[in-house]
C-alpha beads as a LAMMPS data file, in Angstrom:
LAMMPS data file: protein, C-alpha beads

120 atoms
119 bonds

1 atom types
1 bond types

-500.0 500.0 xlo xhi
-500.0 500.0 ylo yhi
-500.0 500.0 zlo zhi

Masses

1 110.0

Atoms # bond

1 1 1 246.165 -345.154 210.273
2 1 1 248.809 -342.381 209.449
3 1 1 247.443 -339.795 207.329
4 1 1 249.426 -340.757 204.358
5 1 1 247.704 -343.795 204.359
6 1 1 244.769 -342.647 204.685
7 1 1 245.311 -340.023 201.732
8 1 1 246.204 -343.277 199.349
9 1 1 242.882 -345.252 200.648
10 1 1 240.588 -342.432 199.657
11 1 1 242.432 -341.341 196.300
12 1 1 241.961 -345.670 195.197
13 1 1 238.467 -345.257 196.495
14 1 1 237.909 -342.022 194.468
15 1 1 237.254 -343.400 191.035
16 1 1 234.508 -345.581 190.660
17 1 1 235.502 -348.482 188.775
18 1 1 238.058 -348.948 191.719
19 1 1 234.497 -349.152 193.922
20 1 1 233.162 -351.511 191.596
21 1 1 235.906 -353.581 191.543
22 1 1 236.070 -354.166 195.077
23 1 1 232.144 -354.380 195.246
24 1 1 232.848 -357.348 193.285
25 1 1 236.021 -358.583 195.281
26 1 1 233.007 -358.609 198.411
27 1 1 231.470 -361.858 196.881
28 1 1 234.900 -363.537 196.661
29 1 1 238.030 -363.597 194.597
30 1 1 238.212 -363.280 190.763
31 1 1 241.121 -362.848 188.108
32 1 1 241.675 -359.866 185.915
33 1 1 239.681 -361.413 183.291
34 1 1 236.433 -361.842 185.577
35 1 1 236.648 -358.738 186.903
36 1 1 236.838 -356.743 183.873
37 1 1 233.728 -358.305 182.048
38 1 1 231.483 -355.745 183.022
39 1 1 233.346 -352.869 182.049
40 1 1 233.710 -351.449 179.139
41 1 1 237.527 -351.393 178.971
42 1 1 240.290 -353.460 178.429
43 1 1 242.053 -355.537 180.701
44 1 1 245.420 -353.037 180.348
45 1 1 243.137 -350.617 181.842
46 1 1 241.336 -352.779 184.205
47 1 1 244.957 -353.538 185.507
48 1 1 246.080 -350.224 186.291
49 1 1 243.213 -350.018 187.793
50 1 1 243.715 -353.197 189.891
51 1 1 247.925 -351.533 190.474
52 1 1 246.279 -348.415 192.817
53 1 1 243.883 -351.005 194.789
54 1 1 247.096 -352.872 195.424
55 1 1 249.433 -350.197 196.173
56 1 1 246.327 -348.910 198.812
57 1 1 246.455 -352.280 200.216
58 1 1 242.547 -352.794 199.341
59 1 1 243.692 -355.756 197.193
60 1 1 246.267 -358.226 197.224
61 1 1 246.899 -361.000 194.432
62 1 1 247.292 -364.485 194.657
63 1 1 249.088 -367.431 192.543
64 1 1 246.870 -370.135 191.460
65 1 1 248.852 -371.858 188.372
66 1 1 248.249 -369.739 185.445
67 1 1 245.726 -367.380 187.307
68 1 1 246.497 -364.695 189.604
69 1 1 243.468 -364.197 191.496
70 1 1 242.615 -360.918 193.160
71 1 1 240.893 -360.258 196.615
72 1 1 239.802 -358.238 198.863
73 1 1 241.731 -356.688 201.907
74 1 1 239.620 -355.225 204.337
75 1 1 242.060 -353.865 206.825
76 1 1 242.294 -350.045 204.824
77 1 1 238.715 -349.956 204.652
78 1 1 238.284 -351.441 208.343
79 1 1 240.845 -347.571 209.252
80 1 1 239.276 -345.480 206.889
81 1 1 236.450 -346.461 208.880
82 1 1 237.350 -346.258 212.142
83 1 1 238.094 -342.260 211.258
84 1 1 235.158 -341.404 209.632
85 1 1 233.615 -342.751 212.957
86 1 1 234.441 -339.833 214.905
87 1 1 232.532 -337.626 212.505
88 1 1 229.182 -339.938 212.565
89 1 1 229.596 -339.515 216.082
90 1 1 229.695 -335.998 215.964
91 1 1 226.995 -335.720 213.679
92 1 1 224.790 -337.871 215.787
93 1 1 225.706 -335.434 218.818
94 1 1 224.514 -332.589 216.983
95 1 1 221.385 -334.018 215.464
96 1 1 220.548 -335.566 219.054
97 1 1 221.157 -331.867 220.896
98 1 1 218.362 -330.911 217.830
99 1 1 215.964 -333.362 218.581
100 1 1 216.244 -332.365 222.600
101 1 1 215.698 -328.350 221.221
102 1 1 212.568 -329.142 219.203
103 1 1 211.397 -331.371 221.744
104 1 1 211.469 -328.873 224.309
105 1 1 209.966 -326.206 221.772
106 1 1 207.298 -328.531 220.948
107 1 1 206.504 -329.425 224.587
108 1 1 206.356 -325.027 225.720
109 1 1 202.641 -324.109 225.883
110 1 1 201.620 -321.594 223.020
111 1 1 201.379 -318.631 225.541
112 1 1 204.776 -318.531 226.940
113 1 1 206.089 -318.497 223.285
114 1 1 206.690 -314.962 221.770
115 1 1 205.054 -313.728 219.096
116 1 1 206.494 -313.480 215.832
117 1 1 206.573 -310.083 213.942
118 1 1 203.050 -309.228 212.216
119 1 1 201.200 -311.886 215.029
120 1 1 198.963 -310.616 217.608

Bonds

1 1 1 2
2 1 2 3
3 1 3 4
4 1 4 5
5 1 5 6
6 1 6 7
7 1 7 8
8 1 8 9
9 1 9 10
10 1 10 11
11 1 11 12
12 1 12 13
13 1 13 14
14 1 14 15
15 1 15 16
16 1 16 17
17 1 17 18
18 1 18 19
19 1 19 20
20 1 20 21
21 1 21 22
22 1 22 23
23 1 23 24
24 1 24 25
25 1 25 26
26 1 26 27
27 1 27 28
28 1 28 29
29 1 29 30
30 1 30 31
31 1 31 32
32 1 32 33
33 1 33 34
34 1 34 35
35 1 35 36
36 1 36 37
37 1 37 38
38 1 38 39
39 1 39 40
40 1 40 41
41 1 41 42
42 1 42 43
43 1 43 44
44 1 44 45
45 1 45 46
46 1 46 47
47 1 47 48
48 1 48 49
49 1 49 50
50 1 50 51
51 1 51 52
52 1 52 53
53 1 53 54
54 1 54 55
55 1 55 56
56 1 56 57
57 1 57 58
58 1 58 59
59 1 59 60
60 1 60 61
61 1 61 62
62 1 62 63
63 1 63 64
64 1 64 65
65 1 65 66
66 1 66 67
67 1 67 68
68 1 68 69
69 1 69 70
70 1 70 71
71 1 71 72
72 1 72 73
73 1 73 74
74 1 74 75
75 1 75 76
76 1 76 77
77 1 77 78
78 1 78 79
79 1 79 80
80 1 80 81
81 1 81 82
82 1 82 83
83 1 83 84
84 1 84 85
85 1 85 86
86 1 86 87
87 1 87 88
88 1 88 89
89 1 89 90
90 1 90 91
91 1 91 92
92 1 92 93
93 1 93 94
94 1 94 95
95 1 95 96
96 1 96 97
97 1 97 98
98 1 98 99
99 1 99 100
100 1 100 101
101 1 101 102
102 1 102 103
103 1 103 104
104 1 104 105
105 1 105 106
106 1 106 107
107 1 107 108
108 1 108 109
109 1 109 110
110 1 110 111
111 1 111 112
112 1 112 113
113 1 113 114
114 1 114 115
115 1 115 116
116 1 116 117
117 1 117 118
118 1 118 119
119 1 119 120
């Protein structure tokens, strides 16, 4: 994923109706309509809304006679992903590297430990 495209997949995922609209598009697709019951705004809003998960590629829209059903495109999410990997990785490094310290700390007898200021 080019960083460009990863700039536009975070900025759609930065607002949460966006979130909630593609928490929704999880169960399946829905039209504009369906998808902007629970909110309380109307459906010109709901669309712009719908405009920045499209131009992200997190949505794409379908033709179904009258209806123009929206779902869910995985693929952005599926690279936005794969590059916050590297940093769960490198959190998980760190936090294993503690563990092994306090281990180790934990598992040094009492005597060889120094004292701390003030203890005798």
């Amino acid at each position: 994923m080019t960083p460009s495209q990863l700039d536009v997949t975070f900025a759609a995922l930065a607002d949460p109706t966006r979130r909630a609209i593609l928490a929704r598009l999880m169960a399946g697709e829905a039209s504009v309509t369906e998808l902007a019951e629970p909110f309380a705004m109307t459906q010109p809003s709901i669309s712009k809304h719908l405009k920045v998960l499209e131009g992200a590629g997190l949505i794409s829209r379908g033709r179904d006679k009258q209806r123009r059903p929206c779902r869910l495109e995985a693929k952005p999410l599926e690279e936005a992903n794969e590059w916050l990997e590297g940093y769960r990785r490198f959190w998980e490094n760190r936090f294993q590297a503690l563990d092994a310290l306090l281990t180790e700390l934990q598992a040094e007898p009492a005597k060889t430990r120094r004292p701390k200021r003030g203890e005798h």
